[in-house]
Biopython code that builds the backbone (N, CA, C, O; Angstrom):
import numpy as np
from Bio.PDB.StructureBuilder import StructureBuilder

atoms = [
    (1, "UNK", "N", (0.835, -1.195, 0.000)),
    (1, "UNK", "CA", (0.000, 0.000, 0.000)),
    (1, "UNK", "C", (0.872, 1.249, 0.000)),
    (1, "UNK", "O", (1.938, 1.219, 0.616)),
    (2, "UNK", "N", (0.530, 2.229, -0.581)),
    (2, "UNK", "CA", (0.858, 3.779, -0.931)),
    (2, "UNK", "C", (0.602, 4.358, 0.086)),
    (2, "UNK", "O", (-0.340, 3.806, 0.654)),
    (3, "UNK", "N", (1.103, 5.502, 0.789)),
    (3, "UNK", "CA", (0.876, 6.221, 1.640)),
    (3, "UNK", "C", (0.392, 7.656, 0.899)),
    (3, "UNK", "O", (0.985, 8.080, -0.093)),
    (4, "UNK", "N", (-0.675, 8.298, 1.458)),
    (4, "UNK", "CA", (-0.862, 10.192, 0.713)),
    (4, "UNK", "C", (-0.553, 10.790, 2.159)),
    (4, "UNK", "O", (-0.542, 10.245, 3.263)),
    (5, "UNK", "N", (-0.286, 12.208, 1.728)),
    (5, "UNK", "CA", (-0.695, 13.112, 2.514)),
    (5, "UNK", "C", (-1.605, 14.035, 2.137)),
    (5, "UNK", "O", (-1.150, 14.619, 1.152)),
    (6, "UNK", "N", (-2.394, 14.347, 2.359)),
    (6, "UNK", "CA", (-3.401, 15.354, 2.602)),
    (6, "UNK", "C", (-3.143, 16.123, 3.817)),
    (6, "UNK", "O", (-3.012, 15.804, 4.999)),
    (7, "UNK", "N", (-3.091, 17.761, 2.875)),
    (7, "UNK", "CA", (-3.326, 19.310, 3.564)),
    (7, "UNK", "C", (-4.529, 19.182, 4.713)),
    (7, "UNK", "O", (-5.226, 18.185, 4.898)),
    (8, "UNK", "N", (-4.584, 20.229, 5.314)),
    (8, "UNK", "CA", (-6.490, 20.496, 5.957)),
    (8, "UNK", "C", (-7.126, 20.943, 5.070)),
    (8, "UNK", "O", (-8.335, 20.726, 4.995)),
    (9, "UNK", "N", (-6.122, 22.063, 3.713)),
    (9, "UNK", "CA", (-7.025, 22.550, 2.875)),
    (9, "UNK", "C", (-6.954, 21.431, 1.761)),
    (9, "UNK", "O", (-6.781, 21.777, 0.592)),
    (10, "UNK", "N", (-7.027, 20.676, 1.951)),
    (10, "UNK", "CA", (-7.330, 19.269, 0.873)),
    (10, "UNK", "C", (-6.651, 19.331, -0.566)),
    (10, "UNK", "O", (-7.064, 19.201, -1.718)),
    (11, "UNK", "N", (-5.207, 19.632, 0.130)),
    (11, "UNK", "CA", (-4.172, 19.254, -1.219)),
    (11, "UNK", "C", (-3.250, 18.332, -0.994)),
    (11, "UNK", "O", (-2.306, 18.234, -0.209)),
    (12, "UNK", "N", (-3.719, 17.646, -1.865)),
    (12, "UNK", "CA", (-2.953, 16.095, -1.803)),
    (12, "UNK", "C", (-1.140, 16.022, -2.630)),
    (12, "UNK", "O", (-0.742, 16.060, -3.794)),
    (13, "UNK", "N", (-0.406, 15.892, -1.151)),
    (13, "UNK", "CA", (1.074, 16.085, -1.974)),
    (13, "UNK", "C", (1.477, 14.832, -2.565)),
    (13, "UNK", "O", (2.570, 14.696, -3.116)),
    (14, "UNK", "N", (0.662, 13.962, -2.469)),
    (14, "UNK", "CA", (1.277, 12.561, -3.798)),
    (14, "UNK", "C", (1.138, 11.718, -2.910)),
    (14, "UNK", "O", (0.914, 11.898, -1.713)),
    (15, "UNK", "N", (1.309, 10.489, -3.651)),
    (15, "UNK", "CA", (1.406, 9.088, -3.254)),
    (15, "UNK", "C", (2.689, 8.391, -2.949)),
    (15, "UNK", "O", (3.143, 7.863, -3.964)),
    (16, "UNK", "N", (3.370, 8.225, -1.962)),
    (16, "UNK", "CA", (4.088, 8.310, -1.169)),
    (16, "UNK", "C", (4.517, 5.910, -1.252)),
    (16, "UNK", "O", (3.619, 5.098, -1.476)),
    (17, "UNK", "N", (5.872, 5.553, -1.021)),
    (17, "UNK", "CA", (6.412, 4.473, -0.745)),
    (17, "UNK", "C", (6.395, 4.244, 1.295)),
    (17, "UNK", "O", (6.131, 3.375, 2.125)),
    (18, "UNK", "N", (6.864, 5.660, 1.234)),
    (18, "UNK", "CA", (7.320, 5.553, 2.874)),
    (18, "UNK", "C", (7.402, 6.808, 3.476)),
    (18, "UNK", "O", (8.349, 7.567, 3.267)),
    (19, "UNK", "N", (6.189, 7.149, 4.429)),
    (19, "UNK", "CA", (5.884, 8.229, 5.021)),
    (19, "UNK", "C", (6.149, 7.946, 6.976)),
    (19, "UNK", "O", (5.549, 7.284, 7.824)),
    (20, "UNK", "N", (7.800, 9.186, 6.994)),
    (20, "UNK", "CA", (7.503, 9.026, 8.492)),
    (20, "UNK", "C", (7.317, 10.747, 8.974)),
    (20, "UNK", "O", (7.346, 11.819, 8.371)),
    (21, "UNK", "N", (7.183, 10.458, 9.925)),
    (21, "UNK", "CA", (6.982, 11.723, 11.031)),
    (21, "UNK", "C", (7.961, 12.074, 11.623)),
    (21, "UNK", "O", (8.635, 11.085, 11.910)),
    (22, "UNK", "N", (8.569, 13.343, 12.093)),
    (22, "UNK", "CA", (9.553, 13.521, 12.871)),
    (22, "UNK", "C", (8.962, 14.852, 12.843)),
    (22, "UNK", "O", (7.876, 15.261, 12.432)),
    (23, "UNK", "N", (10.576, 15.769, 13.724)),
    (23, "UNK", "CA", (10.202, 16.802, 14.964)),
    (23, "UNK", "C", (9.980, 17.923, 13.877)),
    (23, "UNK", "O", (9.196, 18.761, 14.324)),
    (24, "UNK", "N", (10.426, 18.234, 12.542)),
    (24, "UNK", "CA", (10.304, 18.845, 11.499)),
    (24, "UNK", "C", (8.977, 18.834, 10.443)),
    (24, "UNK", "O", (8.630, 19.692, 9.631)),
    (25, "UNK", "N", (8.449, 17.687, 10.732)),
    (25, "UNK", "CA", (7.265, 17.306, 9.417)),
    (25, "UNK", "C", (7.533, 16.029, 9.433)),
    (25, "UNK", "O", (7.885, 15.334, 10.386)),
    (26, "UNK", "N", (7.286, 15.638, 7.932)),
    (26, "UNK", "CA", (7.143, 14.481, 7.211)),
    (26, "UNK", "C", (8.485, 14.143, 6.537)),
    (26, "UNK", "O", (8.897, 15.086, 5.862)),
    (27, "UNK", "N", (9.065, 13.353, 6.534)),
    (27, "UNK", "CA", (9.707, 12.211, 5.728)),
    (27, "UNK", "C", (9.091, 11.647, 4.851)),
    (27, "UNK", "O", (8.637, 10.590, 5.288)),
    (28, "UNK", "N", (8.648, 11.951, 3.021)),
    (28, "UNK", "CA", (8.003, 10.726, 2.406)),
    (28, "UNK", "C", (9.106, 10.756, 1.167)),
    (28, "UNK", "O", (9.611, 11.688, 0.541)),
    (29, "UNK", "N", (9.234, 9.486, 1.107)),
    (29, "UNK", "CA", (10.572, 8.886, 0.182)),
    (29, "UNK", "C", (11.537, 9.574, -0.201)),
    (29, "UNK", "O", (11.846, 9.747, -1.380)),
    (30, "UNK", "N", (12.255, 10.155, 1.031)),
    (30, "UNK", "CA", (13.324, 10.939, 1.644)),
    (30, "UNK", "C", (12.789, 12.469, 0.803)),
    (30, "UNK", "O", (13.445, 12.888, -0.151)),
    (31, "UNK", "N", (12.183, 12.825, 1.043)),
    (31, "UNK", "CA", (11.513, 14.077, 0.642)),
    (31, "UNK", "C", (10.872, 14.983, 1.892)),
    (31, "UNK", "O", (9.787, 14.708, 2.404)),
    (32, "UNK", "N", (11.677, 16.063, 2.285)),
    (32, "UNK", "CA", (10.716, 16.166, 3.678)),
    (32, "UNK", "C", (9.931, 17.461, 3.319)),
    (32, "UNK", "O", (10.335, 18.358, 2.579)),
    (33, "UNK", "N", (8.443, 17.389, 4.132)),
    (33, "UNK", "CA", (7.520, 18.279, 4.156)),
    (33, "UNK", "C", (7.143, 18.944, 5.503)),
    (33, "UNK", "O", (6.410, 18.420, 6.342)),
    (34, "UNK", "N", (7.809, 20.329, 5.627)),
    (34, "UNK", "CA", (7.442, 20.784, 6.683)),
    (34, "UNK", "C", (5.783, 21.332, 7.268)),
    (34, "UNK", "O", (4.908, 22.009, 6.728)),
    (35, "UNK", "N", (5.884, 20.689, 8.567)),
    (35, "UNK", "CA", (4.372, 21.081, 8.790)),
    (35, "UNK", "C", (3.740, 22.871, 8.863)),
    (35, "UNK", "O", (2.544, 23.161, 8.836)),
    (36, "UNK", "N", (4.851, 23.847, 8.954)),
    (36, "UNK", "CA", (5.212, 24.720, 8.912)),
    (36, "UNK", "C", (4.698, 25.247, 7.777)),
    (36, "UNK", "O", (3.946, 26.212, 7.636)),
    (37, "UNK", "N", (5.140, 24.577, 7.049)),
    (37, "UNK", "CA", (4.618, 25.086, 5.468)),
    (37, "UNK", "C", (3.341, 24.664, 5.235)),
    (37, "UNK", "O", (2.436, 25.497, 5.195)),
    (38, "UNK", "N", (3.078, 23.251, 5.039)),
    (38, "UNK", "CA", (1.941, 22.608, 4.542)),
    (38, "UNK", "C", (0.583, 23.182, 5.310)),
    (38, "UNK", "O", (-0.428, 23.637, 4.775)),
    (39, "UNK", "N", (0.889, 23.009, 6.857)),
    (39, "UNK", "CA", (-0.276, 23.216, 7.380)),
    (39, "UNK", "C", (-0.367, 22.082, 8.050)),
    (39, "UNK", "O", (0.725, 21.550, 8.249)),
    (40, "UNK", "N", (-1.622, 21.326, 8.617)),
    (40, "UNK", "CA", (-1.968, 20.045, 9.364)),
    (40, "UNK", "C", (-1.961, 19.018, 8.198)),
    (40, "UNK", "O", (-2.443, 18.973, 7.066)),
    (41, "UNK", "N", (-1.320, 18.341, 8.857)),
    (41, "UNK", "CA", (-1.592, 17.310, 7.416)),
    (41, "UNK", "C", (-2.108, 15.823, 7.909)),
    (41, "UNK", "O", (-1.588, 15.384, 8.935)),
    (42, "UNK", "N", (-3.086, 15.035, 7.246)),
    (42, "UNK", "CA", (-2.855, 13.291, 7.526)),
    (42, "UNK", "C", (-2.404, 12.785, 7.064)),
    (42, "UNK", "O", (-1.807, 13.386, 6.171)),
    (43, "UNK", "N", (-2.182, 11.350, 7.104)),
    (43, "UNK", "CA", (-1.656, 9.966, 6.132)),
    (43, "UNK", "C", (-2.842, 9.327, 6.059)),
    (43, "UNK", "O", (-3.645, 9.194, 6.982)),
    (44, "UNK", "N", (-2.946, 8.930, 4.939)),
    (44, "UNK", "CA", (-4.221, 7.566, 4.265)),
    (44, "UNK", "C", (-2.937, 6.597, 3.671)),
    (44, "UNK", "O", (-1.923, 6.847, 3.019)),
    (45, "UNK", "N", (-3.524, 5.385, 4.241)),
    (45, "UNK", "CA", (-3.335, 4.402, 2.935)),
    (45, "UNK", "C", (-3.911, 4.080, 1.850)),
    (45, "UNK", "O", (-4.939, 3.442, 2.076)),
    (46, "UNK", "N", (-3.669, 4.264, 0.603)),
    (46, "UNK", "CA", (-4.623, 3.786, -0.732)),
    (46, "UNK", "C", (-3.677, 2.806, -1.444)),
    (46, "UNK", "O", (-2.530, 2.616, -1.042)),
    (47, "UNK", "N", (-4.239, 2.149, -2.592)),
    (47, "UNK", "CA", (-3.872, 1.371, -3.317)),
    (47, "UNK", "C", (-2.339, 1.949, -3.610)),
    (47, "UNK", "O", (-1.919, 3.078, -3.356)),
    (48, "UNK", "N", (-1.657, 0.876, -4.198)),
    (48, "UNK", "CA", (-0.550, 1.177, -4.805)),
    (48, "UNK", "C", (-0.484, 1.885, -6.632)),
    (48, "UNK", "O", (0.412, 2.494, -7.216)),
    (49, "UNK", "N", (-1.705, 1.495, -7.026)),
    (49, "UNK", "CA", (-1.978, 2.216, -8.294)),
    (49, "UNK", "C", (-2.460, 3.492, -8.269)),
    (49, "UNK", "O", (-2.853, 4.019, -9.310)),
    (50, "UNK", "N", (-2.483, 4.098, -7.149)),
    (50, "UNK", "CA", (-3.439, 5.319, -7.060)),
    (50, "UNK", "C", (-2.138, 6.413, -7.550)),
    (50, "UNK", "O", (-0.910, 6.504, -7.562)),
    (51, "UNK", "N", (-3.406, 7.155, -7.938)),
    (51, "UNK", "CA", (-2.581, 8.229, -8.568)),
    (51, "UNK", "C", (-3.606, 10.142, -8.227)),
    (51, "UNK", "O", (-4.792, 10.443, -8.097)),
    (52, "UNK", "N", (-2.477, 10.822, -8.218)),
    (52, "UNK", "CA", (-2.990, 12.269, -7.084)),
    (52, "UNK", "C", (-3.914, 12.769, -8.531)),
    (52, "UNK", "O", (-3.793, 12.293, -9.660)),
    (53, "UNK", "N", (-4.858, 13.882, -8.083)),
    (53, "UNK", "CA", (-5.810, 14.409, -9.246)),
    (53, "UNK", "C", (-4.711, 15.124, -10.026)),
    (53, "UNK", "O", (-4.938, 15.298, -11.224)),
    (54, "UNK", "N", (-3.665, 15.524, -9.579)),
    (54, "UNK", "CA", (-2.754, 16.484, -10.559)),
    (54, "UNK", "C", (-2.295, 15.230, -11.596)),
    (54, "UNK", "O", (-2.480, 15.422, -12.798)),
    (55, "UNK", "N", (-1.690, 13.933, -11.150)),
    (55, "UNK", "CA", (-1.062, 13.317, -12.009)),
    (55, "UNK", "C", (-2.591, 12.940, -13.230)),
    (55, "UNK", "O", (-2.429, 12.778, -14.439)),
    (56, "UNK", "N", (-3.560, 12.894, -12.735)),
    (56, "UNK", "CA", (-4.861, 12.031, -13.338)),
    (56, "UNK", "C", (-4.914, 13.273, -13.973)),
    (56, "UNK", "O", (-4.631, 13.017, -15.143)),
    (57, "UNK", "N", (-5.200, 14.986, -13.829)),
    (57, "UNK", "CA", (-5.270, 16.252, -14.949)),
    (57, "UNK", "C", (-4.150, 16.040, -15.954)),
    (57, "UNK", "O", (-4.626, 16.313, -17.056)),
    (58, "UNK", "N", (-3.154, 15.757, -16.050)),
    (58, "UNK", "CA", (-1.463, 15.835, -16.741)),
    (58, "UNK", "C", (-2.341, 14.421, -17.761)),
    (58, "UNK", "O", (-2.733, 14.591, -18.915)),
    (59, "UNK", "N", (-2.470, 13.233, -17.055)),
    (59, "UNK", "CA", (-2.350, 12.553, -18.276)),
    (59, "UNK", "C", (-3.758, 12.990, -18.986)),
    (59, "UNK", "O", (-3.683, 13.242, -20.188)),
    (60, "UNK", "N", (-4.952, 13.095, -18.393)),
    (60, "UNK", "CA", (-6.020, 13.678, -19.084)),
    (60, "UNK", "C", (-5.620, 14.986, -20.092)),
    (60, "UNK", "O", (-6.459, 15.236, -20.958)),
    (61, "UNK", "N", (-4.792, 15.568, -20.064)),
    (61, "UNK", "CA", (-4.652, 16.689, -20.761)),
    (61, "UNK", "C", (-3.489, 16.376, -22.295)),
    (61, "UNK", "O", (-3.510, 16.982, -23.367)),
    (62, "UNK", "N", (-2.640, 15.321, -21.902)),
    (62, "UNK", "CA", (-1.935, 14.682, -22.522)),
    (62, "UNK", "C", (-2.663, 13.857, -23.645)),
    (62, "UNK", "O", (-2.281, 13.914, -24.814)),
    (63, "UNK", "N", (-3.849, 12.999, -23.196)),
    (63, "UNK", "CA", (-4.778, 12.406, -24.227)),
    (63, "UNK", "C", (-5.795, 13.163, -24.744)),
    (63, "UNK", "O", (-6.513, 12.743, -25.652)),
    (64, "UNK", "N", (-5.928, 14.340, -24.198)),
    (64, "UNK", "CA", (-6.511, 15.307, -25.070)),
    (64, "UNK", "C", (-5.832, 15.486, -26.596)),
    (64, "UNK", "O", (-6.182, 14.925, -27.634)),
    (65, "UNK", "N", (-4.889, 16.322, -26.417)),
    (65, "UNK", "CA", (-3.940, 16.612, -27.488)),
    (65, "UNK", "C", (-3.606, 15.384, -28.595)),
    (65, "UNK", "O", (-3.444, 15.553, -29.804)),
    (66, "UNK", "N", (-3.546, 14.103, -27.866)),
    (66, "UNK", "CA", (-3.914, 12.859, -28.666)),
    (66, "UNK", "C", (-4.807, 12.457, -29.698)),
    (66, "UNK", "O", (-4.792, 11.712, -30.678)),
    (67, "UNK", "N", (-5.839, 13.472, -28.928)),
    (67, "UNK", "CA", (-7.336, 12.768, -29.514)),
    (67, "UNK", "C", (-7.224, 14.098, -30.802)),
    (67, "UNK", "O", (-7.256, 13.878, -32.013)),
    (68, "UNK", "N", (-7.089, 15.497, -30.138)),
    (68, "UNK", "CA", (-7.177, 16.107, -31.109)),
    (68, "UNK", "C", (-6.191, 16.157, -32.554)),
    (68, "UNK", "O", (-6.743, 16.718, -33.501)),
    (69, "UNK", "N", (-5.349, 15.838, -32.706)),
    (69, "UNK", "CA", (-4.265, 15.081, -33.310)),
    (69, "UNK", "C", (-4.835, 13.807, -34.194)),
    (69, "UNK", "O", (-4.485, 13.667, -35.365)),
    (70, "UNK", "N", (-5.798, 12.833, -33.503)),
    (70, "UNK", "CA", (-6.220, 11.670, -34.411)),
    (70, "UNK", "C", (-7.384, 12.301, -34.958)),
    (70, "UNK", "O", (-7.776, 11.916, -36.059)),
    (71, "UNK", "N", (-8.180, 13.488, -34.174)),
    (71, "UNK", "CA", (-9.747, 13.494, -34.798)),
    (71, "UNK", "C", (-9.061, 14.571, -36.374)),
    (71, "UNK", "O", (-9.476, 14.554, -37.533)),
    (72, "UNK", "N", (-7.955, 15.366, -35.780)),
    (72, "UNK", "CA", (-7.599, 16.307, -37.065)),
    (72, "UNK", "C", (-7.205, 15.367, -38.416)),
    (72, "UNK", "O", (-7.858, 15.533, -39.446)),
    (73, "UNK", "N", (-6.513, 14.740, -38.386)),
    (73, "UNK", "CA", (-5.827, 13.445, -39.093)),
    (73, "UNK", "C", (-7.237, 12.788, -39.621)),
    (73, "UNK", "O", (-7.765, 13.185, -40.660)),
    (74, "UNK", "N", (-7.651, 12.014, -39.017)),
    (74, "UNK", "CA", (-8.118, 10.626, -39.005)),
    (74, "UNK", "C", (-9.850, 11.067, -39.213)),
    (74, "UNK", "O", (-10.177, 10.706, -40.344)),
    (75, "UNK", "N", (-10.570, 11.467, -38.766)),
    (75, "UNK", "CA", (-12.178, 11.732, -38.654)),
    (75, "UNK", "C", (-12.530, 12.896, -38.990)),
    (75, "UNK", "O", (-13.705, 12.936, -39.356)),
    (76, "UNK", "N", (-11.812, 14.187, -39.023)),
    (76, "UNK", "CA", (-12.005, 15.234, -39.949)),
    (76, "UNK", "C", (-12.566, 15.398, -41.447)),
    (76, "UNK", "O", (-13.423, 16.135, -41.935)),
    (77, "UNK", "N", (-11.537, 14.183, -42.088)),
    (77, "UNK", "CA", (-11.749, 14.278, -43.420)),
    (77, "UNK", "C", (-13.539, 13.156, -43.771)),
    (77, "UNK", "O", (-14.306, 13.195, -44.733)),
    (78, "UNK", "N", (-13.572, 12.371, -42.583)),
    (78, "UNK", "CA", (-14.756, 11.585, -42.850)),
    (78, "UNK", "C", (-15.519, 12.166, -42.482)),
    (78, "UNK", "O", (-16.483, 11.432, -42.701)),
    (79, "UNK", "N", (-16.091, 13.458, -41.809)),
    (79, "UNK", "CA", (-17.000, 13.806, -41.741)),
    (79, "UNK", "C", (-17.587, 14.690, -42.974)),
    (79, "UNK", "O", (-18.782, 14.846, -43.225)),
    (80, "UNK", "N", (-16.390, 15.281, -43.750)),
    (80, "UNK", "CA", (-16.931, 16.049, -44.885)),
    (80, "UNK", "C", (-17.558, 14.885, -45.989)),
    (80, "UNK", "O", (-18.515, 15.039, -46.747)),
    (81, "UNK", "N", (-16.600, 13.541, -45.801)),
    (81, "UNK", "CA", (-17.347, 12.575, -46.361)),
    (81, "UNK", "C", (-18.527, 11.934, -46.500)),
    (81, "UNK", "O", (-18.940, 11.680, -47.631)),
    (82, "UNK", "N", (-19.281, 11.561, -45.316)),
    (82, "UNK", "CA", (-20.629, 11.642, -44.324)),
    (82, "UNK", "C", (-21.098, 12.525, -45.223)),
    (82, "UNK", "O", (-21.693, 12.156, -46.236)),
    (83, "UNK", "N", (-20.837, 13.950, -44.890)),
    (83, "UNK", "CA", (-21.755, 14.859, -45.263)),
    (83, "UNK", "C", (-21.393, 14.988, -46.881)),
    (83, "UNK", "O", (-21.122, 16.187, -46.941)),
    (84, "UNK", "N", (-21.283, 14.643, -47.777)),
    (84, "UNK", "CA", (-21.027, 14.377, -48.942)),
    (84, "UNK", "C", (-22.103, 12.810, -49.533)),
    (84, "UNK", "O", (-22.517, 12.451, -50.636)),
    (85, "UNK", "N", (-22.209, 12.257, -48.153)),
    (85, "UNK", "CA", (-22.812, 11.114, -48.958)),
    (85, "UNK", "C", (-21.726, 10.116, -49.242)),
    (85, "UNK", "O", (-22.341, 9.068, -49.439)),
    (86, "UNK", "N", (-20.542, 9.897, -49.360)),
    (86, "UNK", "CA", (-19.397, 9.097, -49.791)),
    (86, "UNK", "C", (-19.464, 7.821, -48.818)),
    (86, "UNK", "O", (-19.353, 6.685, -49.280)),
    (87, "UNK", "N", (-19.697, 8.124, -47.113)),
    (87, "UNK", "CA", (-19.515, 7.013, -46.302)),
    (87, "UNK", "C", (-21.081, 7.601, -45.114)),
    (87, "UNK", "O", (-21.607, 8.671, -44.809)),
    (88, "UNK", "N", (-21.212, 6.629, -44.906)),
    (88, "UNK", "CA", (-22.248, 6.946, -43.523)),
    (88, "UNK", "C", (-21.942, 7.929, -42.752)),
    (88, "UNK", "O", (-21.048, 8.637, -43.217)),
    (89, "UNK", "N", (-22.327, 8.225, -41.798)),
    (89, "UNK", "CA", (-22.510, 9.143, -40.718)),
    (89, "UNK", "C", (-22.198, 8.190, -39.710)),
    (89, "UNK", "O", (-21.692, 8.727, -38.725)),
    (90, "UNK", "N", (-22.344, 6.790, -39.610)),
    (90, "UNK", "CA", (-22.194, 5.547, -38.562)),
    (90, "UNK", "C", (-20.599, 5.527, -38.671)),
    (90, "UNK", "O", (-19.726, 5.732, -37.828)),
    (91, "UNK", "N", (-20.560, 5.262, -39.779)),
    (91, "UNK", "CA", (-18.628, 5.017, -40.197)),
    (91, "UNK", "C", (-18.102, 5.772, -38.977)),
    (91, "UNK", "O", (-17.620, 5.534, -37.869)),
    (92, "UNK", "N", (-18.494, 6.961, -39.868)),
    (92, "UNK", "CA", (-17.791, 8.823, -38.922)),
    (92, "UNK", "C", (-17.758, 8.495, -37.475)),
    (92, "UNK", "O", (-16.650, 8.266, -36.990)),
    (93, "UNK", "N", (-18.802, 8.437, -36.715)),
    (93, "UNK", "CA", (-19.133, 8.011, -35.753)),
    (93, "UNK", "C", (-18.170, 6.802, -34.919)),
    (93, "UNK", "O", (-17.605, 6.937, -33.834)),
    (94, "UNK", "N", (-18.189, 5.943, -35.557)),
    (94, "UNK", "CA", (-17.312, 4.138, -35.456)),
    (94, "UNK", "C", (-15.769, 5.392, -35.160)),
    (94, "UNK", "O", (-15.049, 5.551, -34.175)),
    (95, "UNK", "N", (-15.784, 5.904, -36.202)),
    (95, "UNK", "CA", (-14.019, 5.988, -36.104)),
    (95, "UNK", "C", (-13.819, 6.940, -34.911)),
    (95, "UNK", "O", (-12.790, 6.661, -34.294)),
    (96, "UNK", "N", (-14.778, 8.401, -34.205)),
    (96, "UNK", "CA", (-14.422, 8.941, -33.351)),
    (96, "UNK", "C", (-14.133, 8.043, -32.122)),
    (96, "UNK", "O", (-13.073, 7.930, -31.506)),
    (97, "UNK", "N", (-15.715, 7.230, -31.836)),
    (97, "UNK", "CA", (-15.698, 6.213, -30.931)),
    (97, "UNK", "C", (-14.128, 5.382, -30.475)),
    (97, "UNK", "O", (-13.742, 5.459, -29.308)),
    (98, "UNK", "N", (-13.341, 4.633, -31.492)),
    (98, "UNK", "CA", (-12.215, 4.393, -31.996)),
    (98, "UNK", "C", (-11.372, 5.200, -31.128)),
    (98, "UNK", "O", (-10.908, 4.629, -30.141)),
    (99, "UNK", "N", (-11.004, 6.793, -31.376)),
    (99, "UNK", "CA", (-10.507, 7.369, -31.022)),
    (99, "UNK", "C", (-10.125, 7.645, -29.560)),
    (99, "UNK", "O", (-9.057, 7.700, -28.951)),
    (100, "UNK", "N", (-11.635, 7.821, -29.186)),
    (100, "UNK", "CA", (-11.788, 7.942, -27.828)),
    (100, "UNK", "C", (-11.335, 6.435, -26.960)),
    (100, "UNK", "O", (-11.317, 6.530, -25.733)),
    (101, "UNK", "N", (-10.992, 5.128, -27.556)),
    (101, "UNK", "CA", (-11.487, 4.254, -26.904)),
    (101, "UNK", "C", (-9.668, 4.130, -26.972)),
    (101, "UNK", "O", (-9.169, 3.323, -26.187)),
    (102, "UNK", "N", (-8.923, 4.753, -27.699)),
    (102, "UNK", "CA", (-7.804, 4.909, -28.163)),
    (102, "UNK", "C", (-6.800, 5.481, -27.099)),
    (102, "UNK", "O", (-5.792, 5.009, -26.574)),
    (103, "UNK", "N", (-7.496, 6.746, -26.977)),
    (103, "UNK", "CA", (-6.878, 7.279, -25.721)),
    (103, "UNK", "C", (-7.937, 7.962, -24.967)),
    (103, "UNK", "O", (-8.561, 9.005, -25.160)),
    (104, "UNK", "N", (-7.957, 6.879, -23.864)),
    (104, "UNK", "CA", (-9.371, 7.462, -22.996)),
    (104, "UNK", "C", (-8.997, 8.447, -22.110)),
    (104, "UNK", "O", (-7.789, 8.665, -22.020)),
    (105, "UNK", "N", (-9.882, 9.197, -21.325)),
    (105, "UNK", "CA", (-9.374, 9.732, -20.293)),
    (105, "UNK", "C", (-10.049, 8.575, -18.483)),
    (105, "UNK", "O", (-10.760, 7.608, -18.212)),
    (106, "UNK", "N", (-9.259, 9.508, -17.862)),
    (106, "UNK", "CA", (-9.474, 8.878, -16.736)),
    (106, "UNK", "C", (-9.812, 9.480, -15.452)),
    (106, "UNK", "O", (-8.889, 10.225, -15.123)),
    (107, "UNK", "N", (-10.744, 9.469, -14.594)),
    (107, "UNK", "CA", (-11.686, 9.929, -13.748)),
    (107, "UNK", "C", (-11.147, 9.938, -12.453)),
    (107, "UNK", "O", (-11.830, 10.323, -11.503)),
]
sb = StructureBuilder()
sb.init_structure("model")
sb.init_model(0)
sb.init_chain("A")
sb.init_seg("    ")
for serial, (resi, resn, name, xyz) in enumerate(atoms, 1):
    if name == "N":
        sb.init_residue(resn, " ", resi, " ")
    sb.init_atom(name, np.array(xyz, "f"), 0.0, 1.0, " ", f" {name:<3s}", serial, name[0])
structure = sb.get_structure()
């Protein structure tokens, strides 16, 4: 299991290997956080896959630029197609779907 810390004002400084306490703050994976600075802070244990909302915004913002990149490329040109009559509107559809399923985001 992962160790977090959480602020009082509910900012989460990451997911942590090894969180200790001493007369200064925190110790988490030789990283120290003064209480001084932070404020009150707790420890939770969560999963070892967990990941802080900043790291979950970064890659969400990362598969953005992905998607917009495949929809410019890749489903752009089929929609003028669609609307031309050349391929369905389902096709168009199939391939955004595709896209998204390509690089999803994550919650």
């Amino acid at each position: 299991m992962k160790k977090i810390l959480t602020t009082t004002d509910n900012q989460i400084l990451g997911p942590f290997n090894t969180v200790v306490q001493n007369d200064v703050g925190y110790v988490c994976d030789n990283v120290v956080y003064q209480t001084n600075i932070t404020g009150d802070v707790t420890v939770s244990e969560v999963a070892d896959d967990y990941e802080t909302p900043q790291q979950i915004a970064g890659y969400n913002a990362e598969q953005k630029v992905k998607r917009a990149e495949a929809y410019k490329e890749e489903t752009d040109p089929m929609y003028f197609q669609a609307q031309r009559g050349d391929i369905t509107e389902q096709e168009w559809l199939d391939a955004v779907d595709a896209i998204k399923e390509r690089y999803p985001y994550k919650v």
